[in-house]
HTML snippet that shows the backbone in 3Dmol.js (N, CA, C, O; Angstrom):
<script src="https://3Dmol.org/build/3Dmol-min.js"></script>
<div id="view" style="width:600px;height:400px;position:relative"></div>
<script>
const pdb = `
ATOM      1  N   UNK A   1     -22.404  22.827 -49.895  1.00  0.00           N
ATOM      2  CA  UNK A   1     -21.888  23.774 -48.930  1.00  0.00           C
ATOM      3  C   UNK A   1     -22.732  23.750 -47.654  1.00  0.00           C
ATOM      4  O   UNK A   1     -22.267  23.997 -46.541  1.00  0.00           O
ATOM      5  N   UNK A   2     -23.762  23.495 -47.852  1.00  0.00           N
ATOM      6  CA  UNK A   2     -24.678  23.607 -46.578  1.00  0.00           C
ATOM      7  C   UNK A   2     -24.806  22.646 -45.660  1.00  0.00           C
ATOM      8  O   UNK A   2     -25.130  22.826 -44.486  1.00  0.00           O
ATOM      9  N   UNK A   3     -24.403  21.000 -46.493  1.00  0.00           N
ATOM     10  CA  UNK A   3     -24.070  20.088 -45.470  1.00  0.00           C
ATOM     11  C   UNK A   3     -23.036  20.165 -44.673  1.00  0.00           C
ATOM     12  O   UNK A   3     -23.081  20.046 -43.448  1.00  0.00           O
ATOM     13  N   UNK A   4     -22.007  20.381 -45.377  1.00  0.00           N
ATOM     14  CA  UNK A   4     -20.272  21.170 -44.342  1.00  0.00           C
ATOM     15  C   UNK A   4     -20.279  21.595 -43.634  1.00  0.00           C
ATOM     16  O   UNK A   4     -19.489  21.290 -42.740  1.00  0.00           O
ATOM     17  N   UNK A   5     -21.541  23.047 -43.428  1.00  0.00           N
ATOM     18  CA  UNK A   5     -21.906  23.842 -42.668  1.00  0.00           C
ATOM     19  C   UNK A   5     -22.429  23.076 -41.580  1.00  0.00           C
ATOM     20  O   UNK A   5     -21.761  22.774 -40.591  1.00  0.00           O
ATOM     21  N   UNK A   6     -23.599  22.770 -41.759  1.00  0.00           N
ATOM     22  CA  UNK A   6     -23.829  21.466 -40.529  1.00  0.00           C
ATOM     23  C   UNK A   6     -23.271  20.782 -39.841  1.00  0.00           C
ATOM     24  O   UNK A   6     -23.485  20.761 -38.629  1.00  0.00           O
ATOM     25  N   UNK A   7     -22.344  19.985 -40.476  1.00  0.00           N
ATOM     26  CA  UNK A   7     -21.349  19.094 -40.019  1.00  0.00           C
ATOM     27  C   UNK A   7     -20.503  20.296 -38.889  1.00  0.00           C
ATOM     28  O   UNK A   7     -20.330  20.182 -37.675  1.00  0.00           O
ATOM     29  N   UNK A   8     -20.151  21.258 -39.674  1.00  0.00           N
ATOM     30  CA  UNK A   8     -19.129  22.069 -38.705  1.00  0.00           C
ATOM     31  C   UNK A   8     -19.687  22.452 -37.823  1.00  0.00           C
ATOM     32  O   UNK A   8     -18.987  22.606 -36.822  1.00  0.00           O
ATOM     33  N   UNK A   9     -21.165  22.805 -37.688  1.00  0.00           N
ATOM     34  CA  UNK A   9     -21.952  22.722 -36.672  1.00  0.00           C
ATOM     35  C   UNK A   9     -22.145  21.600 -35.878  1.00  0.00           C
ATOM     36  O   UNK A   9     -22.479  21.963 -34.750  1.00  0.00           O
ATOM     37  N   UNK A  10     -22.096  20.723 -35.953  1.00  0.00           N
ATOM     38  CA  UNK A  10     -22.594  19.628 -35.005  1.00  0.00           C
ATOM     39  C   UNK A  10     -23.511  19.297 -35.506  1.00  0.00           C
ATOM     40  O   UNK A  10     -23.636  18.166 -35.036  1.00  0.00           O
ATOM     41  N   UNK A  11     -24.649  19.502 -36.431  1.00  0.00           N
ATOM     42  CA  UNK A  11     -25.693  19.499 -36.436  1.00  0.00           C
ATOM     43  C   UNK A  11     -25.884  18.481 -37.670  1.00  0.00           C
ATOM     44  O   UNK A  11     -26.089  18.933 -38.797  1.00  0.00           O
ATOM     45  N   UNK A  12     -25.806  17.004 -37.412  1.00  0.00           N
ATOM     46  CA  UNK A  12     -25.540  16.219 -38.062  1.00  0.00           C
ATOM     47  C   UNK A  12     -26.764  15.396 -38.579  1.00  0.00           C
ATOM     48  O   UNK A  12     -26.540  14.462 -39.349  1.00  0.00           O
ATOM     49  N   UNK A  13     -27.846  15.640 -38.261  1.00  0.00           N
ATOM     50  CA  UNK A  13     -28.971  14.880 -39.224  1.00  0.00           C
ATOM     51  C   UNK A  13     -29.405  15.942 -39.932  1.00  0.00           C
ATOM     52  O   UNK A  13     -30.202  15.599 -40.806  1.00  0.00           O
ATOM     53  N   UNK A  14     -29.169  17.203 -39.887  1.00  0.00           N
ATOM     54  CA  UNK A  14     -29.355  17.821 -40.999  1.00  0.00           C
ATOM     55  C   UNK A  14     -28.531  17.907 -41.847  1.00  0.00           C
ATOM     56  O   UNK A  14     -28.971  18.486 -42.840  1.00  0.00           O
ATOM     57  N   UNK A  15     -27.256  17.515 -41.946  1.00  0.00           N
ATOM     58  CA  UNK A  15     -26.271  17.779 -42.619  1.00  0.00           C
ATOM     59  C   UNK A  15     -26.424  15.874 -43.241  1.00  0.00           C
ATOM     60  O   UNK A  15     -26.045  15.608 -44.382  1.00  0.00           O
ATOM     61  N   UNK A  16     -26.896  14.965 -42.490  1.00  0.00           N
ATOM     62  CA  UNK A  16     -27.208  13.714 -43.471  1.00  0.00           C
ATOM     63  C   UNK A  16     -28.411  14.048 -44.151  1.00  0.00           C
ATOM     64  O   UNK A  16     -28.608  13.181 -45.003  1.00  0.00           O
ATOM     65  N   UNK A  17     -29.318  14.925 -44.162  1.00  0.00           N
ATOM     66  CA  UNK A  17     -30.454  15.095 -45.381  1.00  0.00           C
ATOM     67  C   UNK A  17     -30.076  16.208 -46.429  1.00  0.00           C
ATOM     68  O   UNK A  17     -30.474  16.489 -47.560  1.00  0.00           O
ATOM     69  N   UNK A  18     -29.116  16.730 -45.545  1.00  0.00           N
ATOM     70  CA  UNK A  18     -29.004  17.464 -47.310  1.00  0.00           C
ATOM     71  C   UNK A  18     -28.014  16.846 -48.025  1.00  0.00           C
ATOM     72  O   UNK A  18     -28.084  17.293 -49.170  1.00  0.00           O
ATOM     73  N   UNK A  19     -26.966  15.902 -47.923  1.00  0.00           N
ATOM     74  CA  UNK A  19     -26.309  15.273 -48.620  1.00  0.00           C
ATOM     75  C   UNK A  19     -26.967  13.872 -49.048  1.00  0.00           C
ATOM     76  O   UNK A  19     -26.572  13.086 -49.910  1.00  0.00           O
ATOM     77  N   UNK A  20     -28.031  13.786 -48.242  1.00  0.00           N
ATOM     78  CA  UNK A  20     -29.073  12.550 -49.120  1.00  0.00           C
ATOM     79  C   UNK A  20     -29.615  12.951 -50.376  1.00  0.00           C
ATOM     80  O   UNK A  20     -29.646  12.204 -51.354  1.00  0.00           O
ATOM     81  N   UNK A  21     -30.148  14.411 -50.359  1.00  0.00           N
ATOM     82  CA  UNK A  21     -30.658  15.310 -51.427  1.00  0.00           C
ATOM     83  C   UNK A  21     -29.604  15.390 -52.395  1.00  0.00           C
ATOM     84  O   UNK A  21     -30.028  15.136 -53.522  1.00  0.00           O
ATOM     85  N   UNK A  22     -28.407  15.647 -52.354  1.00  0.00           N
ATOM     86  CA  UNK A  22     -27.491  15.549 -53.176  1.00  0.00           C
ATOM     87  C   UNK A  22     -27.160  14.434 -54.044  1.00  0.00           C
ATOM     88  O   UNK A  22     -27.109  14.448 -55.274  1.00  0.00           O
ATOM     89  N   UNK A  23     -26.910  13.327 -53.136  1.00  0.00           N
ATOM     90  CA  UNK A  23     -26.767  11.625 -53.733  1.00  0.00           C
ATOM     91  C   UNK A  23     -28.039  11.850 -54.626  1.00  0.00           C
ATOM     92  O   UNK A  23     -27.606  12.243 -55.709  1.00  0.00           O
ATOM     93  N   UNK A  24     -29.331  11.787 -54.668  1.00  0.00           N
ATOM     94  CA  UNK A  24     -30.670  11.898 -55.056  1.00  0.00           C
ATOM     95  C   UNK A  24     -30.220  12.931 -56.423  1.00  0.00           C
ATOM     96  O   UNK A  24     -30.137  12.674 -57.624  1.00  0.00           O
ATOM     97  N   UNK A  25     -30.009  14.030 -55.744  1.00  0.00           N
ATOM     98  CA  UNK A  25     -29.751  14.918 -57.018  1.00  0.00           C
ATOM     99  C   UNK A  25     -28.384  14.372 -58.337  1.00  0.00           C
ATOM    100  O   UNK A  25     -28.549  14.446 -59.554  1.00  0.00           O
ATOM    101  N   UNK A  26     -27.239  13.904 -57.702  1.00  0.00           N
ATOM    102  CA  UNK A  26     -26.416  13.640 -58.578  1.00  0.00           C
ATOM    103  C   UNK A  26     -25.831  12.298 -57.955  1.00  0.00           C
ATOM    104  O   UNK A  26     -25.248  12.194 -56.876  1.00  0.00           O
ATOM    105  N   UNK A  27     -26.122  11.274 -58.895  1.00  0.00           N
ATOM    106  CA  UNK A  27     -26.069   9.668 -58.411  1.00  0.00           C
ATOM    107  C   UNK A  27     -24.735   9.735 -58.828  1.00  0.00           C
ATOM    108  O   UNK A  27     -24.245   8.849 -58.128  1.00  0.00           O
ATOM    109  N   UNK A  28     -24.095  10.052 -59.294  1.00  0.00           N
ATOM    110  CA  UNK A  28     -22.856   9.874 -60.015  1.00  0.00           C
ATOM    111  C   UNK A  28     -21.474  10.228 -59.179  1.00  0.00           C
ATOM    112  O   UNK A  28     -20.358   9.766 -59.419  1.00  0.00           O
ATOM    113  N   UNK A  29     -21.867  11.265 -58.028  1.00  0.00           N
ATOM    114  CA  UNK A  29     -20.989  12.281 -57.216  1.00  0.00           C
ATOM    115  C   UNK A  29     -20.844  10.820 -56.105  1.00  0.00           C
ATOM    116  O   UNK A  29     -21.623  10.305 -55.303  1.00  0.00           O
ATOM    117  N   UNK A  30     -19.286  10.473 -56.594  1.00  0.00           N
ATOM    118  CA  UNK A  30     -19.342   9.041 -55.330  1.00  0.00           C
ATOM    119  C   UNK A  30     -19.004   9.827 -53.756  1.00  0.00           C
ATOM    120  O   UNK A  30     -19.681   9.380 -52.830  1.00  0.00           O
ATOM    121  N   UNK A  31     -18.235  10.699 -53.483  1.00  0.00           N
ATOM    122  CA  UNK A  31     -18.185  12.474 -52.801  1.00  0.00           C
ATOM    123  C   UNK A  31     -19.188  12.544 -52.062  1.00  0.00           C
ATOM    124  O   UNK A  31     -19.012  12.686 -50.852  1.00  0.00           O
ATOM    125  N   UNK A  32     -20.153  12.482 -52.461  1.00  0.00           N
ATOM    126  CA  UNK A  32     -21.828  12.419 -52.126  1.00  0.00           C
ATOM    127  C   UNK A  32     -21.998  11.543 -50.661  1.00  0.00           C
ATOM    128  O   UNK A  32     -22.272  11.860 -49.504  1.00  0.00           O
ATOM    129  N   UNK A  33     -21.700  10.341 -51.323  1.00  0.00           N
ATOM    130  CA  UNK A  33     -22.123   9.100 -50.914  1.00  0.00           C
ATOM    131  C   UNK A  33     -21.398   9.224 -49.334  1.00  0.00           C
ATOM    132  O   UNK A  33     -22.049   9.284 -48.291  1.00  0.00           O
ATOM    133  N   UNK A  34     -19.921   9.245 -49.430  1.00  0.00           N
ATOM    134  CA  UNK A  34     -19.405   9.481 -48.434  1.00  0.00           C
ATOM    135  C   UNK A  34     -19.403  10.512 -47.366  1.00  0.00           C
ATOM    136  O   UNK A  34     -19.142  10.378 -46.171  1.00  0.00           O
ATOM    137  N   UNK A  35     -19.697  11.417 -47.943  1.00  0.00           N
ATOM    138  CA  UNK A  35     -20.038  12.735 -47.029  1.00  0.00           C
ATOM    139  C   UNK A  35     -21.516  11.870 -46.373  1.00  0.00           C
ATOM    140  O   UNK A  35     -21.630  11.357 -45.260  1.00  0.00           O
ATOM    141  N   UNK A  36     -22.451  11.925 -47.394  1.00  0.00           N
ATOM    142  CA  UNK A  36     -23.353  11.065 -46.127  1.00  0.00           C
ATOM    143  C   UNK A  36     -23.273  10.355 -45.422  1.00  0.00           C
ATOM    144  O   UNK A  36     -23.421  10.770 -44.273  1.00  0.00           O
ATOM    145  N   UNK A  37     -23.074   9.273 -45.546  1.00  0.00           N
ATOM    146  CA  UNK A  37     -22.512   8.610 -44.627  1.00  0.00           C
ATOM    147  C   UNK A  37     -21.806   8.884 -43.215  1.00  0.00           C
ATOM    148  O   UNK A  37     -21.981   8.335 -42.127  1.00  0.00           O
ATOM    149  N   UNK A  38     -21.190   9.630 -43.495  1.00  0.00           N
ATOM    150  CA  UNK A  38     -20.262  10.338 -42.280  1.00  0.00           C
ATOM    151  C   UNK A  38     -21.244  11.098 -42.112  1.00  0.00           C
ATOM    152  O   UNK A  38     -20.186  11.606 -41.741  1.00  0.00           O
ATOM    153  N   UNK A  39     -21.919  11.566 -42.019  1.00  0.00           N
ATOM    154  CA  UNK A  39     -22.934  12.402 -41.366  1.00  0.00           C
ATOM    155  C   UNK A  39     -23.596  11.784 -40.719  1.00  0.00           C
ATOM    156  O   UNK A  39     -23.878  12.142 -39.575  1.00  0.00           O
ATOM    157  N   UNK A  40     -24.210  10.248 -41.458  1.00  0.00           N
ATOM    158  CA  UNK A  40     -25.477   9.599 -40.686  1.00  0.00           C
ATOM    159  C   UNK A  40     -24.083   9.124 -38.960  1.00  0.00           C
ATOM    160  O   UNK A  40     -24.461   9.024 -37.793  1.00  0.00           O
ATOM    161  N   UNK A  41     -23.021   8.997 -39.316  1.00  0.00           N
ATOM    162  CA  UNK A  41     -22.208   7.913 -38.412  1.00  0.00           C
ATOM    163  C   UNK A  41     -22.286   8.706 -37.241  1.00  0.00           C
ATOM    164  O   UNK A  41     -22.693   8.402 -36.120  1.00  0.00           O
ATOM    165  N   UNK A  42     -21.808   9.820 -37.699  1.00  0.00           N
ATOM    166  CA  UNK A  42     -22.259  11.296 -36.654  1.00  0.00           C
ATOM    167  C   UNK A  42     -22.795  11.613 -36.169  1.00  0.00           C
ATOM    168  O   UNK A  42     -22.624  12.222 -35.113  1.00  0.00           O
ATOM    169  N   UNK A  43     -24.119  11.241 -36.945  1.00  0.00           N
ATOM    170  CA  UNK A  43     -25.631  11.375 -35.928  1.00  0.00           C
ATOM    171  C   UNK A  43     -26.076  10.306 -35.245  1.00  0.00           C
ATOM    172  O   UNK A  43     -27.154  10.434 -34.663  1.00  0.00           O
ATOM    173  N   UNK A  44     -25.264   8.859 -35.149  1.00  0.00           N
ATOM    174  CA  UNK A  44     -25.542   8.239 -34.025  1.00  0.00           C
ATOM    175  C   UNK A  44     -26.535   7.162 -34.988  1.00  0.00           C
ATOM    176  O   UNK A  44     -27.354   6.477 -34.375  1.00  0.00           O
ATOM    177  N   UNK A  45     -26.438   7.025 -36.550  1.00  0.00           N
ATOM    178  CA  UNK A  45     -27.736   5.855 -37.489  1.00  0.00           C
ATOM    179  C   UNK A  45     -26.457   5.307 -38.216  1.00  0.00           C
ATOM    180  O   UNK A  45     -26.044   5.512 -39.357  1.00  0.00           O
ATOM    181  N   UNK A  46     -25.976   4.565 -37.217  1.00  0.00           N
ATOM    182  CA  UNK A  46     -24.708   3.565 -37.703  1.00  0.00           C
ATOM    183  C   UNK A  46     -25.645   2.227 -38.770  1.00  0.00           C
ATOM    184  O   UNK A  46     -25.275   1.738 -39.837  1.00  0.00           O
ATOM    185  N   UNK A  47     -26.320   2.077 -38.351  1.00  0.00           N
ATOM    186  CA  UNK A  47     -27.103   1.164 -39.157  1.00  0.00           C
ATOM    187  C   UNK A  47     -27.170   1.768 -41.085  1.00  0.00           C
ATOM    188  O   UNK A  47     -26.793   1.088 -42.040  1.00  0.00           O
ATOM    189  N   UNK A  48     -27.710   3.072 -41.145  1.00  0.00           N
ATOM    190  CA  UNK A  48     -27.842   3.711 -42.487  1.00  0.00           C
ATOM    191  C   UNK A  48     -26.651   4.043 -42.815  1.00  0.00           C
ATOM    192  O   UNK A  48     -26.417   3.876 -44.012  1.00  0.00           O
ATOM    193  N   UNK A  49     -25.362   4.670 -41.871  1.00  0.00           N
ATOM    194  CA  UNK A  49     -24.489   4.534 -42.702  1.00  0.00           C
ATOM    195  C   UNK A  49     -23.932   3.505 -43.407  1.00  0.00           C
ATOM    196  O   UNK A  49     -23.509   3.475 -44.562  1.00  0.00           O
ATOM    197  N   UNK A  50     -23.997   2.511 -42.403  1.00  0.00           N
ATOM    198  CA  UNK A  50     -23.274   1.369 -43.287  1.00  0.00           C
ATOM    199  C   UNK A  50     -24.302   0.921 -44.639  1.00  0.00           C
ATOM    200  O   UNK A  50     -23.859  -0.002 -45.323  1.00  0.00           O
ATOM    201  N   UNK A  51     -25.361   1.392 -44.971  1.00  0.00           N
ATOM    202  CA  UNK A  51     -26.345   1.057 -45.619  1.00  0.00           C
ATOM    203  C   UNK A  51     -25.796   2.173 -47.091  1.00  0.00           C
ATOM    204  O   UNK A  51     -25.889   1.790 -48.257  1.00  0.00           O
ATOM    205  N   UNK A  52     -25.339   3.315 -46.755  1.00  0.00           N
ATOM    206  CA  UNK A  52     -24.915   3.764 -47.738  1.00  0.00           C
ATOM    207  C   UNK A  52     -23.660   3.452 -48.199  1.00  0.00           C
ATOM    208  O   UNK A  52     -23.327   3.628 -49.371  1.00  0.00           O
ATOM    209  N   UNK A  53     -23.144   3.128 -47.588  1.00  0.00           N
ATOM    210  CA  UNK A  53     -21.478   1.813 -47.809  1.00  0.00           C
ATOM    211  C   UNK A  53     -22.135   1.094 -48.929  1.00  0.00           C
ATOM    212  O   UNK A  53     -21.591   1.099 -50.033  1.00  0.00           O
ATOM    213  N   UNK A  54     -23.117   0.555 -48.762  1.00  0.00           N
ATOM    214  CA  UNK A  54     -23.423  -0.847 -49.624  1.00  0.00           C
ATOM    215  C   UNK A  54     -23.860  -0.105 -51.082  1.00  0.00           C
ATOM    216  O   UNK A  54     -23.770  -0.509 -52.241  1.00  0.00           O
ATOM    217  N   UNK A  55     -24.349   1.102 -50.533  1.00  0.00           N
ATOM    218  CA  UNK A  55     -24.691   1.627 -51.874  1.00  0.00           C
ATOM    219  C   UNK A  55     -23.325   2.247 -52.919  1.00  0.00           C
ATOM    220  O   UNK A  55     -23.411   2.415 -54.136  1.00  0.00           O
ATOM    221  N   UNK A  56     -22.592   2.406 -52.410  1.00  0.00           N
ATOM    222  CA  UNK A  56     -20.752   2.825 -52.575  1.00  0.00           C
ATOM    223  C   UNK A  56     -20.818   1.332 -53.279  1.00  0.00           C
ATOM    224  O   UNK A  56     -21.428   1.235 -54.344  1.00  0.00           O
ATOM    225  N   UNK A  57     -20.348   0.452 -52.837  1.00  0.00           N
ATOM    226  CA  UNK A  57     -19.783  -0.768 -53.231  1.00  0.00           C
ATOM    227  C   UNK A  57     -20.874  -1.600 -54.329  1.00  0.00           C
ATOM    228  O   UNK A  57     -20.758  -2.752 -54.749  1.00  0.00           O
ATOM    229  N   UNK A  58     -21.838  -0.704 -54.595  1.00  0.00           N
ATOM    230  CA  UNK A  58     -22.726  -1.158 -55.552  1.00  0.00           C
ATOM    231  C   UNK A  58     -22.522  -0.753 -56.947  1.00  0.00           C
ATOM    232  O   UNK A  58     -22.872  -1.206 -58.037  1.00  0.00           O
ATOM    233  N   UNK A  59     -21.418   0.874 -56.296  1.00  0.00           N
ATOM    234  CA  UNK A  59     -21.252   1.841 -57.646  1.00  0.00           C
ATOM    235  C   UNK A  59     -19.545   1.194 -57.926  1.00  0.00           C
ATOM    236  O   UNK A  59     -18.981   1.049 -59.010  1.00  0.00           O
ATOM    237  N   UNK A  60     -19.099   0.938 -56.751  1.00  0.00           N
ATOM    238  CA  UNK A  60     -17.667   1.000 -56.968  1.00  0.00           C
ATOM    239  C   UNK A  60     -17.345  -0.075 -57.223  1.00  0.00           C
ATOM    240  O   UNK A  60     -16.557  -0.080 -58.169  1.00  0.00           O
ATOM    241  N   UNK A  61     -17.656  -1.418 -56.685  1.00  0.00           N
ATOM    242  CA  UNK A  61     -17.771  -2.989 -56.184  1.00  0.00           C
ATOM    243  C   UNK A  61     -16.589  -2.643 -55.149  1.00  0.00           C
ATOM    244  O   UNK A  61     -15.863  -1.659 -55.006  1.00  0.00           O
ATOM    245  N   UNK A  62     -16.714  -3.906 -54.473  1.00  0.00           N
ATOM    246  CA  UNK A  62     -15.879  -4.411 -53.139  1.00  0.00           C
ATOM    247  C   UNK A  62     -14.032  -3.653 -53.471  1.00  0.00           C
ATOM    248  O   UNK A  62     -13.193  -3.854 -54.349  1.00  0.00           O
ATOM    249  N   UNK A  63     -14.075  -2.985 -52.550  1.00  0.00           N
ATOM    250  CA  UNK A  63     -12.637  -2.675 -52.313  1.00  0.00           C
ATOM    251  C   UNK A  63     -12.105  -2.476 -51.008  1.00  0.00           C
ATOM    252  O   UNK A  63     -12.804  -2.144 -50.050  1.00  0.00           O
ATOM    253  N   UNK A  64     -10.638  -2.713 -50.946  1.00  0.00           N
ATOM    254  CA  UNK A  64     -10.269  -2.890 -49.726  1.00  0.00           C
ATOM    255  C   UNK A  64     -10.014  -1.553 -48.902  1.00  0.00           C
ATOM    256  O   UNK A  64      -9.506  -1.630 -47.783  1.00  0.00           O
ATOM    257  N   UNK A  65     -10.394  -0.237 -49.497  1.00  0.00           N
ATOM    258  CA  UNK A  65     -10.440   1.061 -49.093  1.00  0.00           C
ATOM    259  C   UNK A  65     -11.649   0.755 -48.289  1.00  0.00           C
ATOM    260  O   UNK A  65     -11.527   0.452 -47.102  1.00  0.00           O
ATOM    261  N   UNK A  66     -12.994   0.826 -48.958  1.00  0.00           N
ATOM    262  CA  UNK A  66     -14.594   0.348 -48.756  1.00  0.00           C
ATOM    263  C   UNK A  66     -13.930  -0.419 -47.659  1.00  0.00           C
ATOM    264  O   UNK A  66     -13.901   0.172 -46.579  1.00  0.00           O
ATOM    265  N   UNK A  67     -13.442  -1.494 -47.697  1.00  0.00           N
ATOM    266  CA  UNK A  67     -14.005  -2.090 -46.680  1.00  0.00           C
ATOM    267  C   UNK A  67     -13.218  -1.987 -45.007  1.00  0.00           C
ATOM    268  O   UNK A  67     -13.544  -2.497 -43.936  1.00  0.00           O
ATOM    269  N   UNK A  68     -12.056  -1.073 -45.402  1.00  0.00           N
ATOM    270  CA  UNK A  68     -11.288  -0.651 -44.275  1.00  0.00           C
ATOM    271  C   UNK A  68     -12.337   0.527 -43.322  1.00  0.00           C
ATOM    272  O   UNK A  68     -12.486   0.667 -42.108  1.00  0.00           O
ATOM    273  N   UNK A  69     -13.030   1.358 -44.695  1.00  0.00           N
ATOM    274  CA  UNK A  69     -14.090   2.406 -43.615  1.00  0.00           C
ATOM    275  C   UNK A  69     -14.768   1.918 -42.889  1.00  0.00           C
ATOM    276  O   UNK A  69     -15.130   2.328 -41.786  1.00  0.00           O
ATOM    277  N   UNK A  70     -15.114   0.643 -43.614  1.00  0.00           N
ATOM    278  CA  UNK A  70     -16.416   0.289 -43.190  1.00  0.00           C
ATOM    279  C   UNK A  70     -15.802  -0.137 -41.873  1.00  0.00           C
ATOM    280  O   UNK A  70     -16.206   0.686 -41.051  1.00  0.00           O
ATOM    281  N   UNK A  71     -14.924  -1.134 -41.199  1.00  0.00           N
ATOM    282  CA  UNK A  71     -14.528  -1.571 -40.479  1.00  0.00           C
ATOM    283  C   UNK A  71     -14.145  -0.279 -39.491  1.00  0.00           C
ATOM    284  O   UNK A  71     -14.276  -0.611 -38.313  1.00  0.00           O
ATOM    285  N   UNK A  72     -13.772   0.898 -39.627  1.00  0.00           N
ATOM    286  CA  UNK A  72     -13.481   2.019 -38.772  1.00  0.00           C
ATOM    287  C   UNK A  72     -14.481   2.807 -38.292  1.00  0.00           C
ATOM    288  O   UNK A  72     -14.396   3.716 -37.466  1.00  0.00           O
ATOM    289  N   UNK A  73     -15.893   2.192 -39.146  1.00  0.00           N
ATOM    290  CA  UNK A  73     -16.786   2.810 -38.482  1.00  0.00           C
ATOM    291  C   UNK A  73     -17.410   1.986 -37.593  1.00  0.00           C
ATOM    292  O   UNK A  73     -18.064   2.367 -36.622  1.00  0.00           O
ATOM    293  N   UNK A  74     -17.187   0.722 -37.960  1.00  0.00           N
ATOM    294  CA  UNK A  74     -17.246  -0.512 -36.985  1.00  0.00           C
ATOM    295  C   UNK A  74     -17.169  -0.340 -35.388  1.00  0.00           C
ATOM    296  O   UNK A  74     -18.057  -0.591 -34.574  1.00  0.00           O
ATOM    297  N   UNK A  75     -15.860   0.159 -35.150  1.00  0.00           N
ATOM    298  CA  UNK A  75     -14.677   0.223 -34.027  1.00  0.00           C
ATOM    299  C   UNK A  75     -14.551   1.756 -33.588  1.00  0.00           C
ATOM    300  O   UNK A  75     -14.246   1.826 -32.398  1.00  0.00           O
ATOM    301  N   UNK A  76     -14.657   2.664 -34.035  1.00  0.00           N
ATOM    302  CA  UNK A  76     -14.753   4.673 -33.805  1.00  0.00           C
ATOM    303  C   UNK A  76     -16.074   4.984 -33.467  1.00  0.00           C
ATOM    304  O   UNK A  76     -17.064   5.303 -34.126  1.00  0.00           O
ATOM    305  N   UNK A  77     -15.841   4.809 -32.251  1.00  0.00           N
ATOM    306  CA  UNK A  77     -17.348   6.104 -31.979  1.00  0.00           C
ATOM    307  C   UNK A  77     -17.129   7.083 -32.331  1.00  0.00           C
ATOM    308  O   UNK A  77     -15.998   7.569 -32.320  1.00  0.00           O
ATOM    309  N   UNK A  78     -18.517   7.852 -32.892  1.00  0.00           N
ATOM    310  CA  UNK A  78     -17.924   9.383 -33.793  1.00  0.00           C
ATOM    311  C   UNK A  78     -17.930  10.383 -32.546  1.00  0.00           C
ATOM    312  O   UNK A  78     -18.488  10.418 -31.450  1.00  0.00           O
ATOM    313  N   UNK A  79     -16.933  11.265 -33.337  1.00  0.00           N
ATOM    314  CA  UNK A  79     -16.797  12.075 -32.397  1.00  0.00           C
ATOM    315  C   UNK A  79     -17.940  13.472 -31.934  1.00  0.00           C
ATOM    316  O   UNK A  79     -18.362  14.036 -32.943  1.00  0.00           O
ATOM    317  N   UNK A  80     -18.280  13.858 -31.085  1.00  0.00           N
ATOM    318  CA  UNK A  80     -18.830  14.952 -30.901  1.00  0.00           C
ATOM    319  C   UNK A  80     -19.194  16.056 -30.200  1.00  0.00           C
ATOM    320  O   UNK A  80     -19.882  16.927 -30.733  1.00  0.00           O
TER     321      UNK A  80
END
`;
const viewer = $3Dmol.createViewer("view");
viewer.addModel(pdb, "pdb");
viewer.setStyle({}, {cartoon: {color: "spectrum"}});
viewer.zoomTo();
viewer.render();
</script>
């Protein structure tokens, strides 16, 4: 709840550490993974998001969902 909050704030590298804490807390929540991500993309560490992509496709393997985000985060500056 508190990363959401952030996010709805703008306030997007805090809202990528508490959903890092989460991934950390529950490896299993793939939910997790993506919410971070979109947070780091948000905060302008396009590099780590796509870094948590890889960690997605490590849990999930290669899919053509995975790899359509990945490509939209490619090409979308986030908004803010």
């Amino acid at each position: 709840m508190l990363g959401k909050c952030y996010m709805e704030t703008d306030k997007f590298a805090e809202a990528s550490a508490a959903f890092e804490k989460l991934v950390k807390q529950n490896p299993d929540k793939i939910d997790y993974y993506f919410m971070w991500s979109t947070a780091l993309l948000h905060a302008g560490k396009m590099k780590e998001a796509l870094e948590v992509y890889d960690k997605i496709e490590q849990i999930l393997g290669v899919t053509e969902e995975i790899s359509v985000q990945r490509k939209e985060f490619l090409v979308t500056e986030p908004t803010r």
